[in-house]
N, C-alpha and C positions, 0 to 999 in steps of 0.2 A: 264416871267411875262407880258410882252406885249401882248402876244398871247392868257394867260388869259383875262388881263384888256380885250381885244377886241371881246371874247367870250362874257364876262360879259353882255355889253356895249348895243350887239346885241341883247342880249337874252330881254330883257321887253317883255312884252306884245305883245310875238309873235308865232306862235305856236313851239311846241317843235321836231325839224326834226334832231337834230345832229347825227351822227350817232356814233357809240359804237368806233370805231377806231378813231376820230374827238376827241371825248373825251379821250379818251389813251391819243394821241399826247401833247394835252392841259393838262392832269394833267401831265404827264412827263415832256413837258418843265417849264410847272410851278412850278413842286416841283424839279426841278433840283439838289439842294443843298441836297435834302432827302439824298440820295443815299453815300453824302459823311458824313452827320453832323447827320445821327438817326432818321432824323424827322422835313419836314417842320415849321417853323413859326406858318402858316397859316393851315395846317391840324387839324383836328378836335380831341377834347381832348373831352371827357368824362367827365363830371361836377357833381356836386352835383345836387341830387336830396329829396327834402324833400320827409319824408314820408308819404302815405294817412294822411288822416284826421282821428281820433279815428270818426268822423258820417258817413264818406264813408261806401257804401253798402258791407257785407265783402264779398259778391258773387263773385263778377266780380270787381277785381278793375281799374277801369277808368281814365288815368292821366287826371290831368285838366290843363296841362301846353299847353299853346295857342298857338305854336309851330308846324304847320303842318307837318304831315308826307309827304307830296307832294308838295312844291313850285316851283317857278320859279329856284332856287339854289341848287335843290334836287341834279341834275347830275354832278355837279361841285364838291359838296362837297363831296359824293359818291366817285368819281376818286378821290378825295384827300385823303377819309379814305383808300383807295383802296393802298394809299403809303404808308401809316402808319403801314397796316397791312404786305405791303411786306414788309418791313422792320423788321417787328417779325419775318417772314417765314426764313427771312434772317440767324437771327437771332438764328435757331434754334428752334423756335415756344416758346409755354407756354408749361408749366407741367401741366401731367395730375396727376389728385388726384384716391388714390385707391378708386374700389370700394366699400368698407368696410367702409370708411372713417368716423367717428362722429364727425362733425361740426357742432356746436352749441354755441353758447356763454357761454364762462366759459372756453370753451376747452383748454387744453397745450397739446405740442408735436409737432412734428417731423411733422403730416396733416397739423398740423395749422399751421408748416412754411411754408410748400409746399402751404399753399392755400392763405397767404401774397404774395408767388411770382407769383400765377396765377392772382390774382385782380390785382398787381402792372403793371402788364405786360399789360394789357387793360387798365392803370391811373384810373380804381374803386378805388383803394388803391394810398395814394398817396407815393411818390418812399423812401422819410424819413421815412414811414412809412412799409417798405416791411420785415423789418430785426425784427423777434419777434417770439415766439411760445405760445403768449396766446391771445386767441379770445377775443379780448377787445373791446368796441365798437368802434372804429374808424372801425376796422375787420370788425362789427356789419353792419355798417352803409355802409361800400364798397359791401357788398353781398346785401346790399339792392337796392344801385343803380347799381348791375348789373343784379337783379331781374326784376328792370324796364324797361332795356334796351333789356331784352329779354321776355317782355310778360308777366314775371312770379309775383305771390305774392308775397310782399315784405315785407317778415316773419324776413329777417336780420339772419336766418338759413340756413344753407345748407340740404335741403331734396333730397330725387332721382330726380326730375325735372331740379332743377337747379344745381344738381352735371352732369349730361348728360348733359348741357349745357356749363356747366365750361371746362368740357370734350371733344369739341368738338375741332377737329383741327385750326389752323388757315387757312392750305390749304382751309377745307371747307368753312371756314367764308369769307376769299375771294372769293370764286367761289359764294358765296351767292350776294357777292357785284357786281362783274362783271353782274354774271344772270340779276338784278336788271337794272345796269347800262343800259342793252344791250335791255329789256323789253321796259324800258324810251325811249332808241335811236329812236324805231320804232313807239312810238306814236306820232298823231298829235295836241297836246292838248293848244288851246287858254286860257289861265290862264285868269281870269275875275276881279272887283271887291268882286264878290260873286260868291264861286263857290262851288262844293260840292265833296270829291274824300272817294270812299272805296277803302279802302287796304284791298284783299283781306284775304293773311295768316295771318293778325292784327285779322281779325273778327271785324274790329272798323268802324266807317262813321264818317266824320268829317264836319262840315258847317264850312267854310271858309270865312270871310268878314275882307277888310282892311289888308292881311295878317298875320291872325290871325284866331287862333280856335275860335269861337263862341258856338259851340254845338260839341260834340264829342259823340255821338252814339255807343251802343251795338250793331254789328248785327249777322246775322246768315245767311251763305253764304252757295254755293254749296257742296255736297257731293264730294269725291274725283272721284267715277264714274261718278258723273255728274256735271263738276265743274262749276264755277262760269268764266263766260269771263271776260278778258280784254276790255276796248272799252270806247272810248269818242266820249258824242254827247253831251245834251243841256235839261233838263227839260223844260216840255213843260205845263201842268199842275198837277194838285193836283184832283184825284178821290175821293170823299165818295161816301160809303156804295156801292162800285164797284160791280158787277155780276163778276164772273171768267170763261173765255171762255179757259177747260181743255186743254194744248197743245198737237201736237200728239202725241209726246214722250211719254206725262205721259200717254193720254191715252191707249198705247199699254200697255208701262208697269206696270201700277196700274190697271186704272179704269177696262179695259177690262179683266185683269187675275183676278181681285176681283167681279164682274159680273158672271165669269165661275162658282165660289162658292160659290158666295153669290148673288142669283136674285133680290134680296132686297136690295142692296147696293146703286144704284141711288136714289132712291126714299128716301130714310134713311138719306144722304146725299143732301140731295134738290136739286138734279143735274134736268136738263133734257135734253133730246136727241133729238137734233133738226135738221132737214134736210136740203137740199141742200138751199133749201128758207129761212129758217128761221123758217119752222114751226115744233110745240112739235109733235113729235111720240110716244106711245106705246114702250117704253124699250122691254116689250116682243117681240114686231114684228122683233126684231133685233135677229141674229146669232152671238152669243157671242163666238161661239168656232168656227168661221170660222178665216183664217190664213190672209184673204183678206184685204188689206186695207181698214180700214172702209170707208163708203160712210156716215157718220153722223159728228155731233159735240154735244160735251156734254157742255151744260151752269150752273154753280154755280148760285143761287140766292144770292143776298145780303141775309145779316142777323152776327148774332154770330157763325154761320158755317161756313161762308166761309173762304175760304185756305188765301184767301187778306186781312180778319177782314175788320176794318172801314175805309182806307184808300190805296190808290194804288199811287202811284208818278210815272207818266206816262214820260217816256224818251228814245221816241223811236229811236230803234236800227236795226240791222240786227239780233240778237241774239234774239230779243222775250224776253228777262228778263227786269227787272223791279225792284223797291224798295218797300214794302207792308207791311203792320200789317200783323197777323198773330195770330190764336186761340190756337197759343202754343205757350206761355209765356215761359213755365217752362224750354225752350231751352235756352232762355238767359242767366239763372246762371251757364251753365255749362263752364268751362275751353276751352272744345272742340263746336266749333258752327260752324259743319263744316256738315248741315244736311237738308240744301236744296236741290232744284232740277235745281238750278242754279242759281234762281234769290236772292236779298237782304232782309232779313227779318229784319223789326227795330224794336227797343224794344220801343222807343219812335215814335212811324210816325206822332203822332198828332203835338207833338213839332218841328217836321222838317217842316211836313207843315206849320207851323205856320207861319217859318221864312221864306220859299218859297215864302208864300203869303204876305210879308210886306210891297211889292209894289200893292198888291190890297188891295185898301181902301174899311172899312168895313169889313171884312176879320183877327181878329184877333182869338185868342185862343175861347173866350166866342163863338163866332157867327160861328166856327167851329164844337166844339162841339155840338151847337144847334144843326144845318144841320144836322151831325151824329144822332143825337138820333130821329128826323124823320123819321129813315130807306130808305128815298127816293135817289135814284140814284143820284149824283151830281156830272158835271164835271166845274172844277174850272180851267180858262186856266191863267197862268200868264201874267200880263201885261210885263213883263222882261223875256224870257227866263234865266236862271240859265246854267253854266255849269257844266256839272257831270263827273269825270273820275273812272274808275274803274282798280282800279293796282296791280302789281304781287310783293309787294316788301318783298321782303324776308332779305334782309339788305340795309339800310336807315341811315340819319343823318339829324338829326334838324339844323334848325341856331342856337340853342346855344351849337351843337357839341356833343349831345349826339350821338350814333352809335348803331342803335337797328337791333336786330336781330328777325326772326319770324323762326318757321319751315316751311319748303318745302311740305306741303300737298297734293300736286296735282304732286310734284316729278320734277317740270319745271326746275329747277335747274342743273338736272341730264340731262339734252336730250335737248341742245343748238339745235339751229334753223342752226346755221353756224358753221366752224369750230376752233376749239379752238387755242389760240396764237402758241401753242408749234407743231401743224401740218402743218402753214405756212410756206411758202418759204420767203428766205430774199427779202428784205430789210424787212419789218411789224416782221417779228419774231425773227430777229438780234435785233433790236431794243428793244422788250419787255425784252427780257433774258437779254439785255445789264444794262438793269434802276432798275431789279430784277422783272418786273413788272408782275405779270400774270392777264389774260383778259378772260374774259369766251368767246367770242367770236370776231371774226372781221372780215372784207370782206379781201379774201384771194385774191384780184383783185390788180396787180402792181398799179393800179391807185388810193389808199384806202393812199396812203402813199402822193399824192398830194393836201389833202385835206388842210394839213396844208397852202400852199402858199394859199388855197382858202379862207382860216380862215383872214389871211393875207391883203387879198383885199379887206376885208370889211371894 
């Protein structure tokens, strides 16, 4: 407990370096008692969660619980759900339900006890209530909030979605946690009063102010071929009616293979092809089907064309992505928003800008949109840089103890950076197998095991 408390203590407002073995140590001696008693105190339980609102959009549902997917406490509490879940593993895991199974409200049978002991076993269901074979709404109401906890609609049915999810092991829910846990270790992230963080496999963007959601955002992130990075730095300003200068990637792979077939393509699209200076060439005077690296750049004009729309949130990076509108709306309702070319697409950018610019005076919603509807270029730099994180978390826990799970899109889950607990030499792998614990990764270096006395001396 001490070694917690003294994690805790350290951790304000400083950037986030702990490392994935650092954190092991600190959740094992701190849930110490797990191992012999079921289940920390302090480990995180699964709560109620109301349902949408009957005026929520039924497209996309958006929690509005102000509850960040990414705080200062993300990594603590993660290694804590990280005991709870070994402890099921322990335990012989959850039951899987078949897949034949009709789960629906109203239901009796033999499913519907099997699927009381699967909710009861994650606290959806609560444990007086695990013993029954009819879908009754307490039932109703347990599949709804584990609906929520994993992304899904929260219909209080069992459909093929969230039966594959009910379905999922616990081994893998941990190795989601671990991944997660191990992601965090390696960033360096100064947590702000105001900060801004996308969760990637969420598809969600969250404004952050006071420790608390303020805005929580639709987005639409990278393709699995071409995913979306990791990476904290700092908003720096707010673009309307941006030009797009095409990147080379894309140019290789769209603009210049849709040019071989279509000569009309630049110009259709308001592009132009500008040289080493700066100045418009003649798209015909180019070699479209040469293999060469181009010697040009192709620039979007502002307008209702461009790939950015009315707005670009400039925060630069090594990666070249960025946060932007975007002249496909029709991406946002989909379940899947996994269809960029790396960077963040919002469905709301005007409203993020908004709250970006709340430290420039003058500067609100009305005198935004103006600016926009004059079509002219405008860069807006903040008087406060903003910090922005962009994270891989595939399993996460709120402060009020929900335990949310996302799928592994981009597969990071599966192909650890380091190697896994159970390939270690002792002392690091004695110890994990000792507490039940498993870790998706940790430094396999004798010296990963003295971090604790370092933890110690702070």
């Amino acid at each position: 407990m001490q070694l917690c408390q003294l994690t805790c203590s350290k951790r304000l407002r400083e950037p986030m370096r702990l490392s994935a073995a650092t954190l092991f140590l600190a959740a094992v001696f701190a849930g110490s008692a797990f191992a012999q008693a079921g289940g920390p105190a302090s480990a995180p339980k699964p709560k109620a969660v109301a349902p949408p609102s009957a005026a929520a959009p039924a497209r996309v549902a958006v929690s509005k619980a102000p509850e960040p997917a990414f705080d200062e406490g993300t990594t603590l509490r993660i290694a804590a759900a990280m005991l709870s879940y070994a402890a099921i593993e322990v335990r012989g895991g959850w039951p899987s339900l078949p897949a034949n199974a009709k789960l629906a409200p109203g239901a009796t049978g033999a499913d519907v006890a099997l699927l009381r002991r699967r909710l009861a076993a994650t606290d959806d269901l609560a444990p007086e209530q695990e013993s029954g074979e009819v879908y009754d709404d307490a039932v109703a109401a347990a599949v709804r909030r584990f609906q929520v906890r994993h992304g899904l609609e929260p219909t209080g049915s069992v459909g093929p979605k969230t039966l594959a999810a009910l379905n999922v092991p616990v081994t893998r829910r941990l190795r989601q946690l671990a991944a997660s846990l191990d992601r965090l270790a390696d960033m360096d992230f100064a947590f702000g009063q105001r900060y801004v963080v996308v969760n990637i496999p969420a598809a969600l963007a969250e404004a952050v102010e006071g420790d608390k959601v303020v805005h929580r955002y639709v987005v639409v992130v990278g393709k699995p071929d071409r995913p979306s990075p990791t990476l904290t730095t700092h908003i720096t300003a707010v673009n309307l009616n941006p030009t797009w200068t095409v990147p080379l990637s894309i140019m290789k792979k769209d603009v210049i293979s849709k040019m071989r077939k279509d000569p009309g393509y630049v110009g259709r699209m308001h592009m132009r092809v500008l040289d080493a200076a700066g100045n418009e060439i003649d798209p015909k005077s180019v070699d479209w089907n040469s293999d060469r690296a181009p010697n040009f750049t192709i620039r979007q004009d502002s307008g209702n064309w461009n790939a950015l729309g009315a707005v670009r949130i400039d925060m630069p990076n090594p990666h070249s992505v960025y946060m932007h509108d975007t002249n496909h709306k029709e991406l946002f309702s989909a379940d899947y928003r996994f269809q960029s070319s790396g960077c963040t697409r919002l469905e709301d950018p005007r409203g993020l800008a908004t709250w970006l610019l709340e430290d420039n005076p003058g500067w609100g919603r009305r005198e935004l949109d103006a600016a926009i509807a004059t079509g002219q270029r405008l860069d807006l730099r903040l008087h406060h840089k903003v910090p922005v994180a962009w994270v891989y978390l595939t399993g996460w826990v709120t402060r009020e103890g929900l335990i949310h799970f996302r799928d592994d899109v981009y597969g990071h889950d599966e192909h650890p950076v380091r190697p896994l607990v159970a390939e270690l030499k002792p002392p690091v792998a004695t110890a994990a197998r000792a507490s039940g614990f498993v870790l998706q990764s940790a430094d396999p270096r004798p010296a990963a095991i003295n971090q604790v006395s370092y933890l110690d001396s702070q």
